[in-house]
N, CA, C and O of each residue as an XYZ file, in Angstrom:
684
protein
N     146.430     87.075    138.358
C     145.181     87.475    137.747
C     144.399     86.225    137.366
O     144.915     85.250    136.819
N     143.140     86.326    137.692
C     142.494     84.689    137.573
C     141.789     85.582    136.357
O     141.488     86.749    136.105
N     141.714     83.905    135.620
C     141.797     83.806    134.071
C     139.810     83.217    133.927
O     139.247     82.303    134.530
N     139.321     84.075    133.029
C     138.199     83.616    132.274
C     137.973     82.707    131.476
O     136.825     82.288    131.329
N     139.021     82.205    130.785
C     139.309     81.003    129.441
C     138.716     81.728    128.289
O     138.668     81.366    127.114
N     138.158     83.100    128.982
C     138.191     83.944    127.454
C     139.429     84.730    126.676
O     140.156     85.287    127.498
N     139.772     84.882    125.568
C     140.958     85.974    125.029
C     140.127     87.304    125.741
O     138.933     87.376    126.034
N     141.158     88.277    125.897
C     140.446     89.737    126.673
C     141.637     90.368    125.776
O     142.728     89.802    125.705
N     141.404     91.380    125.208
C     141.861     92.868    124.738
C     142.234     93.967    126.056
O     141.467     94.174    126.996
N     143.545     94.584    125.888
C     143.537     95.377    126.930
C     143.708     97.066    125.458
O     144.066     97.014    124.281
N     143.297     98.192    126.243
C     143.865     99.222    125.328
C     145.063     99.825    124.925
O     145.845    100.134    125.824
N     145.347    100.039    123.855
C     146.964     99.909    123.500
C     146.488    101.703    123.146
O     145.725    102.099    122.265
N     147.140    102.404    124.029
C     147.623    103.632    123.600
C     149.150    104.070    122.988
O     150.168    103.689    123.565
N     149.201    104.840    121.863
C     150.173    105.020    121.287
C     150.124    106.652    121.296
O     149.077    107.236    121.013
N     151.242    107.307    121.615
C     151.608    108.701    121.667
C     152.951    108.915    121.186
O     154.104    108.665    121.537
N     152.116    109.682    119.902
C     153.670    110.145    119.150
C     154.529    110.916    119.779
O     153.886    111.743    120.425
N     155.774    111.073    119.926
C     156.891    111.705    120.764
C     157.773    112.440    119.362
O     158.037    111.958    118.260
N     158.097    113.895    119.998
C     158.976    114.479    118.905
C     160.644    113.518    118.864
O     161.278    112.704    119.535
N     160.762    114.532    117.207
C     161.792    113.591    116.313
C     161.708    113.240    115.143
O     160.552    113.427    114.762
N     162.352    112.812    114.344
C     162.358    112.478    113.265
C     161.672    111.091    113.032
O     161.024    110.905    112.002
N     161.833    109.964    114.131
C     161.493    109.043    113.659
C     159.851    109.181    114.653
O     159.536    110.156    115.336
N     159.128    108.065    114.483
C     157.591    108.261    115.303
C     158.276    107.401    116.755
O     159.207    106.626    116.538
N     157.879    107.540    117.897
C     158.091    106.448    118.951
C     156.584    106.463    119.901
O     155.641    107.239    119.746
N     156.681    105.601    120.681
C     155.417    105.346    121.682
C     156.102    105.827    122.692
O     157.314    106.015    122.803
N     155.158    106.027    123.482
C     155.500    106.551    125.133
C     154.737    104.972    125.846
O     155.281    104.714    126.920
N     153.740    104.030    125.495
C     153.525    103.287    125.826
C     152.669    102.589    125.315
O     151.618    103.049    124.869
N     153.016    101.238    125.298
C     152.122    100.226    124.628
C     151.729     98.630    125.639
O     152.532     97.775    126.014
N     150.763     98.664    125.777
C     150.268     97.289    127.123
C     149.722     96.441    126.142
O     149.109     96.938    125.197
N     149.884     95.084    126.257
C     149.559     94.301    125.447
C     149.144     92.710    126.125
O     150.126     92.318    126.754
N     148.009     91.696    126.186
C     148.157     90.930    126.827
C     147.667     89.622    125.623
O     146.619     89.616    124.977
N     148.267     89.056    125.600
C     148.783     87.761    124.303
C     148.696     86.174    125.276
O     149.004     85.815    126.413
N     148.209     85.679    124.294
C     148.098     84.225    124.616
C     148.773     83.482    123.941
O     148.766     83.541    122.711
N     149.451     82.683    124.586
C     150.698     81.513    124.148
C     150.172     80.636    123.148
O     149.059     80.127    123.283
N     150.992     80.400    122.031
C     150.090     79.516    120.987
C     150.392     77.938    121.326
O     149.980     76.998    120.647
N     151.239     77.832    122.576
C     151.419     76.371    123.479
C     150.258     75.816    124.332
O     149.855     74.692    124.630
N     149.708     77.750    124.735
C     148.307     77.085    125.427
C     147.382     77.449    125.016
O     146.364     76.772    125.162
N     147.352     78.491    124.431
C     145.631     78.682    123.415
C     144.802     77.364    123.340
O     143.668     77.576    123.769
N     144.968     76.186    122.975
C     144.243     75.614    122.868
C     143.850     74.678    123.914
O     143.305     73.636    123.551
N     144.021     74.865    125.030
C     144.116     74.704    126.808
C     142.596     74.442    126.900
O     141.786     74.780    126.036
N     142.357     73.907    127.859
C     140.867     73.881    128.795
C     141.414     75.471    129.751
O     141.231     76.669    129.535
N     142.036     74.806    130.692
C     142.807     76.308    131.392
C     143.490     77.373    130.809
O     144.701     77.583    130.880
N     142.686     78.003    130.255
C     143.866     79.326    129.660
C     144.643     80.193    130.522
O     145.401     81.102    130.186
N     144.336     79.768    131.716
C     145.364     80.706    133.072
C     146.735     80.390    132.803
O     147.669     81.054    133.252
N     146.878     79.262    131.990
C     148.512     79.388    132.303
C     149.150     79.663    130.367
O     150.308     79.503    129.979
N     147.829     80.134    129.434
C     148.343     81.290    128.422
C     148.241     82.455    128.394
O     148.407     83.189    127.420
N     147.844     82.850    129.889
C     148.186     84.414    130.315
C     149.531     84.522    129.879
O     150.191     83.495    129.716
N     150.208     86.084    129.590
C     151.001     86.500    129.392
C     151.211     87.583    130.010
O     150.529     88.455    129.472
N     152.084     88.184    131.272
C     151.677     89.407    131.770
C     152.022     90.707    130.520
O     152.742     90.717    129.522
N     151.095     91.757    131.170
C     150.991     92.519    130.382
C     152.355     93.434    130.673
O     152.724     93.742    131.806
N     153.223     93.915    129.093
C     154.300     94.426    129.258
C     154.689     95.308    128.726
O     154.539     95.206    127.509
N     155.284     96.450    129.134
C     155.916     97.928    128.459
C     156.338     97.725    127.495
O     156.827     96.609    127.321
N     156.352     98.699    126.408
C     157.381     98.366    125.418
C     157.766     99.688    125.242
O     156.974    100.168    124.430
N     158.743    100.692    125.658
C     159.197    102.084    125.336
C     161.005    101.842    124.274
O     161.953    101.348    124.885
N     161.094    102.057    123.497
C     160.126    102.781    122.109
C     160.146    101.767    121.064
O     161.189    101.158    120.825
N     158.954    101.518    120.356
C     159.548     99.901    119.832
C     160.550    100.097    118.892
O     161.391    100.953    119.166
N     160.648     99.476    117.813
C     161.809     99.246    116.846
C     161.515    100.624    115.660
O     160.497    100.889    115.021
N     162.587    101.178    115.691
C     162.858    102.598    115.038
C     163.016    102.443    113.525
O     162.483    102.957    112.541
N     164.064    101.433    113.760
C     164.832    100.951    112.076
C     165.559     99.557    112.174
O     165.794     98.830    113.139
N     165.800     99.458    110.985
C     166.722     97.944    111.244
C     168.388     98.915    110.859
O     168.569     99.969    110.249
N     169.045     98.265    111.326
C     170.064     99.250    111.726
C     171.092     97.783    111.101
O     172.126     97.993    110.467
N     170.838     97.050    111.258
C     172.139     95.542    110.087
C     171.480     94.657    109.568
O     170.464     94.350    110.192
N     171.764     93.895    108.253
C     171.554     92.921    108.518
C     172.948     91.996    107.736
O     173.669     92.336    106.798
N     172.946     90.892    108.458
C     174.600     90.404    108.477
C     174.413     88.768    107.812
O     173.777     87.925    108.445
N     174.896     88.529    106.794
C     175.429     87.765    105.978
C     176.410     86.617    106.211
O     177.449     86.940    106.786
N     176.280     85.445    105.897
C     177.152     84.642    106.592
C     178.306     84.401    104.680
O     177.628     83.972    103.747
N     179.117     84.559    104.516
C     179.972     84.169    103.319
C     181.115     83.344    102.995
O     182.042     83.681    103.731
N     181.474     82.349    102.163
C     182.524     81.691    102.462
C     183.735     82.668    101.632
O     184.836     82.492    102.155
N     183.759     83.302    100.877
C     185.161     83.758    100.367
C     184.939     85.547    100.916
O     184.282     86.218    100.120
N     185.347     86.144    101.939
C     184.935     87.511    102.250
C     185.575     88.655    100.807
O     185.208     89.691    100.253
N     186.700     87.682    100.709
C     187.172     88.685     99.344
C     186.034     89.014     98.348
O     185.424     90.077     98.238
N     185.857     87.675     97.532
C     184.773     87.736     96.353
C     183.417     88.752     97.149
O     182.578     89.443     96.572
N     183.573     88.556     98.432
C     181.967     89.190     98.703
C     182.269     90.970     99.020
O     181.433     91.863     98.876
N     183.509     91.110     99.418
C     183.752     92.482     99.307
C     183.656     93.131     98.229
O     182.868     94.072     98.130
N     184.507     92.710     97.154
C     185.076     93.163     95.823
C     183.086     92.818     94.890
O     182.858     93.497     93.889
N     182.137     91.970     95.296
C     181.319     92.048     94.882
C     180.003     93.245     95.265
O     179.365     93.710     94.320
N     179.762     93.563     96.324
C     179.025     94.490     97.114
C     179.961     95.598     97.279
O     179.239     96.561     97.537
N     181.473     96.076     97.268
C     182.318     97.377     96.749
C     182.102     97.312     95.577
O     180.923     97.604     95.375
N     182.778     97.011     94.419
C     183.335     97.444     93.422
C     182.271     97.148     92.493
O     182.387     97.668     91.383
N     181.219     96.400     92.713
C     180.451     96.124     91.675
C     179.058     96.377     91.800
O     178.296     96.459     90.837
N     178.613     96.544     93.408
C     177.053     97.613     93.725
C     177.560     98.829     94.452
O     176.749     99.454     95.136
N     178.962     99.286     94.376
C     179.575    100.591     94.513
C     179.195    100.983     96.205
O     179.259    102.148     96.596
N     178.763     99.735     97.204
C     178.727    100.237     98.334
C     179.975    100.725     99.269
O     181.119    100.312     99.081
N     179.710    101.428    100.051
C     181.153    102.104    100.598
C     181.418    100.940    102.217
O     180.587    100.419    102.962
N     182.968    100.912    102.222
C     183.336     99.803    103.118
C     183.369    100.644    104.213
O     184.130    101.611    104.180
N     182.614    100.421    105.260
C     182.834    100.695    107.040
C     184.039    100.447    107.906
O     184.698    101.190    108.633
N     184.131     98.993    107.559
C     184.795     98.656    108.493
C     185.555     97.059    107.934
O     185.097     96.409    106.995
N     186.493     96.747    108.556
C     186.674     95.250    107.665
C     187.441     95.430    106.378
O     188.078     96.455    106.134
N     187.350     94.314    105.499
C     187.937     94.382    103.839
C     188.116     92.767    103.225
O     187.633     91.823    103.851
N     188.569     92.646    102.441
C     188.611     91.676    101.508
C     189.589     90.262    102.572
O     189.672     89.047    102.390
N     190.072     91.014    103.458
C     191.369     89.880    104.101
C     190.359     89.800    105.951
O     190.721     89.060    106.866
N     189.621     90.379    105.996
C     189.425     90.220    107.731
C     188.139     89.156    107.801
O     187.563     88.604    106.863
N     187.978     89.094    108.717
C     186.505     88.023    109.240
C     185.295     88.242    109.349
O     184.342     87.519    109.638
N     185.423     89.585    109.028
C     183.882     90.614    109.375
C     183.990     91.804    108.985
O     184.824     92.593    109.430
N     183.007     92.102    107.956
C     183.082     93.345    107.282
C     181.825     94.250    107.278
O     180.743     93.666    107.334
N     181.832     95.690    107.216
C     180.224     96.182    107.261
C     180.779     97.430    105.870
O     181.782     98.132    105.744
N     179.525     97.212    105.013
C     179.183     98.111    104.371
C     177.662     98.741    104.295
O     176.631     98.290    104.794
N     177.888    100.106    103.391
C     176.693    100.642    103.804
C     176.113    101.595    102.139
O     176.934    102.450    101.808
N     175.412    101.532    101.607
C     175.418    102.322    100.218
C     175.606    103.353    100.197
O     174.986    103.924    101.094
N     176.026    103.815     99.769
C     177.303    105.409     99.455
C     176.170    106.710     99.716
O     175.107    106.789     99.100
N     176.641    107.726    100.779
C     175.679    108.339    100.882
C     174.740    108.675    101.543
O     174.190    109.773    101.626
N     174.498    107.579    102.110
C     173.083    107.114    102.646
C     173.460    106.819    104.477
O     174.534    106.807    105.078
N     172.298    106.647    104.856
C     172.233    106.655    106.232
C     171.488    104.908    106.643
O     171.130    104.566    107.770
N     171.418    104.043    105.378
C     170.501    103.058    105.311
C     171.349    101.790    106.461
O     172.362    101.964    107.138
N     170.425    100.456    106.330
C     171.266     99.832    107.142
C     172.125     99.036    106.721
O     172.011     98.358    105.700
N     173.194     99.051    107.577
C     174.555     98.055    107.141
C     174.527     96.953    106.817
O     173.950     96.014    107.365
N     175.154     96.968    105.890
C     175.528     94.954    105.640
C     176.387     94.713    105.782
O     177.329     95.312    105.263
N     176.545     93.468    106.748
C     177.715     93.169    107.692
C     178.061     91.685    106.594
O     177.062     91.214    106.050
N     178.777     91.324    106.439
C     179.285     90.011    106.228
C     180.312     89.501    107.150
O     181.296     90.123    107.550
N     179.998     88.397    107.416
C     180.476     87.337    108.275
C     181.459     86.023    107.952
O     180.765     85.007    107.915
N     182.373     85.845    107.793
C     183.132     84.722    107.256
C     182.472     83.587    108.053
O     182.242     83.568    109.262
N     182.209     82.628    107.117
C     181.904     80.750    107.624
C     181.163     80.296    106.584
O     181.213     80.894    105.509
N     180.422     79.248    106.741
C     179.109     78.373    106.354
C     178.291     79.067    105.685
O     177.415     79.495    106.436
N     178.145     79.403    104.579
C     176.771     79.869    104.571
C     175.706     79.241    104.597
O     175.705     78.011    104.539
N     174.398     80.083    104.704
C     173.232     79.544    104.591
C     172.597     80.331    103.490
O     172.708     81.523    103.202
N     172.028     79.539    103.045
C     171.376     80.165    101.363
C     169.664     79.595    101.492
O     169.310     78.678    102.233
N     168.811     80.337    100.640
C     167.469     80.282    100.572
C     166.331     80.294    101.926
O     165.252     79.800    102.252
N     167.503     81.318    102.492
C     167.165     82.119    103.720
C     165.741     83.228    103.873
O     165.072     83.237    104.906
N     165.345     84.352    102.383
C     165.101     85.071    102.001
C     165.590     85.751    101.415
O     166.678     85.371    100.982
N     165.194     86.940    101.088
C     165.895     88.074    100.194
C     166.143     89.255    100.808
O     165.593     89.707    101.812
N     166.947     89.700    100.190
C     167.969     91.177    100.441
C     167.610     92.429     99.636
O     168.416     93.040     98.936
N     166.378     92.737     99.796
C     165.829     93.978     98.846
C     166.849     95.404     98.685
O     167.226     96.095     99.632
N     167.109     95.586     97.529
C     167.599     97.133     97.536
C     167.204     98.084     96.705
O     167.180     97.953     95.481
N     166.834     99.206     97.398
C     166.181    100.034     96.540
C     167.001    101.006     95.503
O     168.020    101.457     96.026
N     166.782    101.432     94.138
C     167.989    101.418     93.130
C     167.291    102.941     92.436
O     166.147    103.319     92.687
N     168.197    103.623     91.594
C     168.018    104.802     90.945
C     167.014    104.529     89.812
O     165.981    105.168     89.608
N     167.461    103.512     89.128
C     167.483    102.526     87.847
C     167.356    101.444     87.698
O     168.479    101.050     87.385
N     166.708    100.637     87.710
C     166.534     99.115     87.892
C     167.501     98.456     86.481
O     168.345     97.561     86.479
N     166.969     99.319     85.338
C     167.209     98.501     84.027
C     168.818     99.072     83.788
O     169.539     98.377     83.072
N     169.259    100.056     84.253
C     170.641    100.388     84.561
C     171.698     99.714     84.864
O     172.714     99.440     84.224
N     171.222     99.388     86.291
C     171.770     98.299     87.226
C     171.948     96.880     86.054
O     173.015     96.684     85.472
N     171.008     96.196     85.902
C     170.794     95.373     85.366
C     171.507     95.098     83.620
O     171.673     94.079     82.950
N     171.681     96.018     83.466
C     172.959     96.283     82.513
C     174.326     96.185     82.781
O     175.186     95.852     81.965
N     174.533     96.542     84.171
C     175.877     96.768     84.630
C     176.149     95.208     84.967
O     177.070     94.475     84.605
N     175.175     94.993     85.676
C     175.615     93.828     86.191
C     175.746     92.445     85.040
O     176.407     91.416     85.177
N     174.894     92.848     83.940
C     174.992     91.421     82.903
C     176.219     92.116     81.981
O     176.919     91.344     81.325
N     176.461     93.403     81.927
C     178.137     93.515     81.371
C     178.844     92.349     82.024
O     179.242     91.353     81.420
N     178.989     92.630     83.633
C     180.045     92.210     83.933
C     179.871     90.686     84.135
O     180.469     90.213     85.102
N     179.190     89.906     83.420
C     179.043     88.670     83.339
C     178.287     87.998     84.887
O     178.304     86.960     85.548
N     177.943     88.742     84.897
C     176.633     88.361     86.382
C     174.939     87.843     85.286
O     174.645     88.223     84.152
N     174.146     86.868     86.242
C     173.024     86.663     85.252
C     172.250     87.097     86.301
O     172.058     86.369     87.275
N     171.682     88.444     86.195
C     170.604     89.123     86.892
C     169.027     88.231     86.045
O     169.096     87.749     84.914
N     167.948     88.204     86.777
C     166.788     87.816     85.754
C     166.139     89.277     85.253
O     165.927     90.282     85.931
N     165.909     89.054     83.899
C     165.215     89.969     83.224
C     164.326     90.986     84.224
O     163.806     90.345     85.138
N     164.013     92.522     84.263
C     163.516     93.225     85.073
C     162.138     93.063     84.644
O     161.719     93.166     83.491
N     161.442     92.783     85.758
C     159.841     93.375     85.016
C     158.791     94.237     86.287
O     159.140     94.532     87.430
N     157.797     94.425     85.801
C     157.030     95.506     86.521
C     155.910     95.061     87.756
O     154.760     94.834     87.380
N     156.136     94.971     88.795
C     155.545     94.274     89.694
C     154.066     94.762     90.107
O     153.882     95.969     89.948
N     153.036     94.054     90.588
C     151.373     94.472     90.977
C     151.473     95.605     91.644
O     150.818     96.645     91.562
N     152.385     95.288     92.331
C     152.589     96.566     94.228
C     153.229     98.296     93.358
O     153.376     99.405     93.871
N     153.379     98.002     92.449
C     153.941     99.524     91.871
C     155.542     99.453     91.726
O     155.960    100.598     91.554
N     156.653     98.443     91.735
C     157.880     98.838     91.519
C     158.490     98.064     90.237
O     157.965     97.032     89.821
N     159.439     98.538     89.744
C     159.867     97.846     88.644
C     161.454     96.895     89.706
O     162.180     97.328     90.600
N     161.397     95.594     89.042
C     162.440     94.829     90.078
C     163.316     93.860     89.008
O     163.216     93.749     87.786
N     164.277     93.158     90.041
C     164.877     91.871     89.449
C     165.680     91.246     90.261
O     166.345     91.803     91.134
N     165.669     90.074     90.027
C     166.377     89.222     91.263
C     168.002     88.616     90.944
O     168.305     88.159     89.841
N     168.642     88.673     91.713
C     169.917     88.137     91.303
C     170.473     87.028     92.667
O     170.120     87.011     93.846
N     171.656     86.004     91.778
C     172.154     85.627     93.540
C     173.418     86.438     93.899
O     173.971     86.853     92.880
N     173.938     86.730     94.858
C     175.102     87.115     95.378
C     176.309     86.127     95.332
O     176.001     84.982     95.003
N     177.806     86.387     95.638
C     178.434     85.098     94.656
C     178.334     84.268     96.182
O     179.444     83.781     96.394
N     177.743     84.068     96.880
C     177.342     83.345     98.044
C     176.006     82.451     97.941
O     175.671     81.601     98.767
N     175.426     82.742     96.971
C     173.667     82.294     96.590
C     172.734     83.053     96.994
O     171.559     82.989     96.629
N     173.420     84.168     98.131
C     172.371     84.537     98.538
C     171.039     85.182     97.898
O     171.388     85.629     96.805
N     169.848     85.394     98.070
C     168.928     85.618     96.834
C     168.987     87.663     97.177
O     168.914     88.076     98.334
N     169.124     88.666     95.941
C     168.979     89.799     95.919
C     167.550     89.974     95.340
O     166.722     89.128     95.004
N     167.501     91.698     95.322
C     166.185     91.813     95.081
C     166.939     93.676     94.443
O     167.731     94.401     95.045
N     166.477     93.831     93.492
C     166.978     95.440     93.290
C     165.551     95.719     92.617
O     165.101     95.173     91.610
N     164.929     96.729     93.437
C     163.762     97.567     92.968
C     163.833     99.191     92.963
O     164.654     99.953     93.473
N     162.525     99.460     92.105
C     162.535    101.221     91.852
C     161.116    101.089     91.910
O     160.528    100.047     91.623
N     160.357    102.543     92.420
C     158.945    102.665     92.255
C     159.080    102.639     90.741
O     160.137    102.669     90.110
N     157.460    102.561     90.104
C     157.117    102.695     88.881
C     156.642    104.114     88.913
O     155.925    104.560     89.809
N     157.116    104.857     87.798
C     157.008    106.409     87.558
C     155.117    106.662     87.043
O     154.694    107.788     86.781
């Protein structure tokens, strides 16, 4: 396709498909490389234009790198009461999932961690509940307070550093 050196829009039709979750039947899209956007020749930040059937539904894991899997089991079981999948306190790889629920897994991974990665949002019954439980048990959650966007929150680290996030809408 010979190139204008203009950006061009193609039409992105989206058709909801039955189900519970929404999906596309098709989406065309034509994108310019941010290697050549700023090109004399933009022919070679063409991108061909490409299907995408059905895009992303849900996030279905997200997986944790930890150095002691025990402390991180016995911390995300016994102390945010999530239920164990698969794995345990002695194996290399563990998935849990919050009791109940159909949400996505958290996998932990034995090695290296990496810390100040982002955060691990979870959505909670009780914010100021939680936040009781957890400064019983000698955890230092930060004080809860009431956020712009509408939820009441508070941040904690995991015994890995990793950064948490436990929120509730505001009533």
């Amino acid at each position: 396709m010979q190139s204008t050196g203009q950006a061009s829009t193609q039409a992105v039709s989206f058709v909801p498909m039955q189900g519970s979750a929404m999906t596309y039947a098709t989406a065309y899209l034509r994108c310019l490389s941010p290697y050549a956007r700023d090109k004399e020749d933009s022919s070679v930040a063409e991108v061909n234009s490409w299907h995408m059937e059905p895009p992303i539904e849900e996030i279905s894991a997200v997986t944790l790198r930890v150095a002691n899997m025990r402390e991180s089991v016995r911390f995300y079981r016994d102390v945010l009461c999530m239920e164990l999948l698969y794995g345990g306190e002695d194996a290399g790889f563990s998935s849990l999932r919050a009791k109940g629920t159909q949400s996505a897994i958290l996998n932990l991974e034995q090695g290296d961690t990496v810390t100040r990665w982002g955060r691990l949002i979870f959505h909670v019954t009780n914010v100021d509940a939680l936040w009781s439980h957890l400064n019983e048990r000698g955890f230092d959650p930060q004080i809860p307070q009431d956020a712009s966007w509408g939820e009441r929150y508070f941040h904690m680290l995991d015994p890995d550093g990793h950064q948490l996030s436990f929120a509730c809408p505001l009533q």
